[in-house]
Legacy VTK file of the C-alpha trace (Angstrom):
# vtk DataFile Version 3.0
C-alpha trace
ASCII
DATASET POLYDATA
POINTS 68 float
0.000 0.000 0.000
2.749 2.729 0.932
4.150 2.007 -2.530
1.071 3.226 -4.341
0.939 6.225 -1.908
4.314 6.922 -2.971
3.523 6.567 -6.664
0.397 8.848 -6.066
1.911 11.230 -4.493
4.950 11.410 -7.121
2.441 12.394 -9.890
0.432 15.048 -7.978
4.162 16.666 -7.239
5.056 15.848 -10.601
1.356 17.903 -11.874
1.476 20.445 -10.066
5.237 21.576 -9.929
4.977 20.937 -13.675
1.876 22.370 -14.477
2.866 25.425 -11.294
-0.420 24.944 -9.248
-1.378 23.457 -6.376
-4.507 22.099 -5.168
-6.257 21.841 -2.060
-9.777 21.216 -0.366
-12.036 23.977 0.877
-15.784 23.138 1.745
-15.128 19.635 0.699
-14.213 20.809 -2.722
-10.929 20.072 -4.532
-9.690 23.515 -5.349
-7.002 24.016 -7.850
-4.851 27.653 -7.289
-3.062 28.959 -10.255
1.223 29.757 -8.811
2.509 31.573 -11.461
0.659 34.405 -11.069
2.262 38.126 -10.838
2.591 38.697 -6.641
1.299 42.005 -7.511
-1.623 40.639 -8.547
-2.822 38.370 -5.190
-6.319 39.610 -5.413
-6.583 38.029 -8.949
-5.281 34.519 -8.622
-6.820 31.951 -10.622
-8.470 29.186 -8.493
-11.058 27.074 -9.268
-13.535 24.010 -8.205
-12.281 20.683 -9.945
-14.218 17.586 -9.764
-13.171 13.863 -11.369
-15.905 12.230 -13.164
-15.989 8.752 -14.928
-16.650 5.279 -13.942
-13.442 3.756 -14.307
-9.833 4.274 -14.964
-10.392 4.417 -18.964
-12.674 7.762 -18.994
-12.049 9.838 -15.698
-10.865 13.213 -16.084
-10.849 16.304 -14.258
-13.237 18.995 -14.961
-13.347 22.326 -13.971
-16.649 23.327 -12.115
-16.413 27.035 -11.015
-14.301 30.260 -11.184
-13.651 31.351 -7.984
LINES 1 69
68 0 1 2 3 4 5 6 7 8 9 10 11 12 13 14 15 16 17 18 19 20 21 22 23 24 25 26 27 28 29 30 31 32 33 34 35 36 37 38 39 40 41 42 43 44 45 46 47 48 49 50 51 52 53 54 55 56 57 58 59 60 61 62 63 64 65 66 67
């Protein structure tokens, strides 16, 4: 089991230092916040609601629900 935690956890680093965002739960809502945005510019950060849909491993994706 710790393996596949490891290998999970690899990817979402992987993503998101990649991709520069991070994500993040608020109201029991996976949240994903935009990092390479200009710090003078804090009040305008990108973040949105994301939400996985599918059945199995062959169609899931993530799709964006909301701006915030």
């Amino acid at each position: 089991m710790n393996n596949r935690i490891d290998e999970i956890m690899a990817h979402l680093n992987s993503a998101s230092v990649d991709g520069g965002f991070c994500l993040f739960v608020e109201n029991g809502e996976i949240v994903a916040k935009d990092l390479l945005h200009n710090p003078d510019e804090l009040n305008d950060q990108l973040e949105f609601n994301v939400r996985y849909v599918g059945t199995d491993i062959s169609d899931v994706e993530a799709k964006p629900l909301t701006k915030k």
